[in-house]
C-alpha positions as CSV (number, residue, x, y, z in Angstrom):
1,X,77.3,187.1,67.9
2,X,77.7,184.9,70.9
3,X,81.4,184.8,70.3
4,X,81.2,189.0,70.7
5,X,79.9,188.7,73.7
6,X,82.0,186.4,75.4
7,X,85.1,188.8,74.0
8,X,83.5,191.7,75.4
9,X,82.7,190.3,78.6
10,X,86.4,188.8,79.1
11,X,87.3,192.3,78.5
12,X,85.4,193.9,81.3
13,X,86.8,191.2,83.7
14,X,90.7,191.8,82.4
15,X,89.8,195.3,83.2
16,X,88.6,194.9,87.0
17,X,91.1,192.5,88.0
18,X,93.9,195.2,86.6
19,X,92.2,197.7,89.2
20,X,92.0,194.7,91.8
21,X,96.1,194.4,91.2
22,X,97.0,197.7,91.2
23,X,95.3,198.6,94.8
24,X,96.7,195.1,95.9
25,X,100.4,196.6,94.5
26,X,99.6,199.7,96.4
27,X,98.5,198.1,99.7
28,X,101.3,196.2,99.7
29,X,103.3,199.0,98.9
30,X,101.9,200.6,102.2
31,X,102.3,198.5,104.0
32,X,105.8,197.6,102.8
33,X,106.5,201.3,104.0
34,X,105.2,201.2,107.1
35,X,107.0,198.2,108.7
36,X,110.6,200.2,107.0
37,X,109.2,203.2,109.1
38,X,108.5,201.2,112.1
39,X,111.9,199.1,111.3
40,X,113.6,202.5,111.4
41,X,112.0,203.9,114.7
42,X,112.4,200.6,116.5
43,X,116.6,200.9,115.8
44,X,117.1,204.8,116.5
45,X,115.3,203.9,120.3
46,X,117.6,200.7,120.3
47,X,120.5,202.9,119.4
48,X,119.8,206.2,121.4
49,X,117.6,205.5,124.2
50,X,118.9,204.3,127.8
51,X,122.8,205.1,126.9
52,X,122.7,202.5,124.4
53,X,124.9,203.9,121.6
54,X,127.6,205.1,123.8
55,X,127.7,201.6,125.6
56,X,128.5,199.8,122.2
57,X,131.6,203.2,121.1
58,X,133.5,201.5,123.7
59,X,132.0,203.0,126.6
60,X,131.9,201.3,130.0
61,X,128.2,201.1,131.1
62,X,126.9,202.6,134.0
63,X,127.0,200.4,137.0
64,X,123.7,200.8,138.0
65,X,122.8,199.0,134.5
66,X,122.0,195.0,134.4
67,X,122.1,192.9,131.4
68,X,119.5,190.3,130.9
């Protein structure tokens, strides 16, 4: 009898820490897709923003622009 109830209560434990992964794999996956969206925004305002993508075609930059 004891030896079902130790079985049983493994089981219920196996069980919860599935859930427990599964929102940790979906957290992460969150998150995971938020940094790509952020990644994403931060290059398209490196890339258009401030004449920046017409400076690196070849363009020469306006003279009013500094470098740092």
């Amino acid at each position: 009898m004891a030896g079902r109830i130790i079985a049983s209560w493994e089981a219920v434990m196996m069980t919860n820490c599935m859930q427990g992964m599964g929102w940790g794999m979906g957290l992460f996956g969150l998150l995971t897709l938020i940094v790509l969206v952020l990644a994403i925004a931060a290059l398209v305002k490196y890339l258009w923003c401030a004449e920046g993508w017409r400076t690196r075609i070849g363009r020469v930059p306006s003279a009013d622009r500094t470098f740092k």
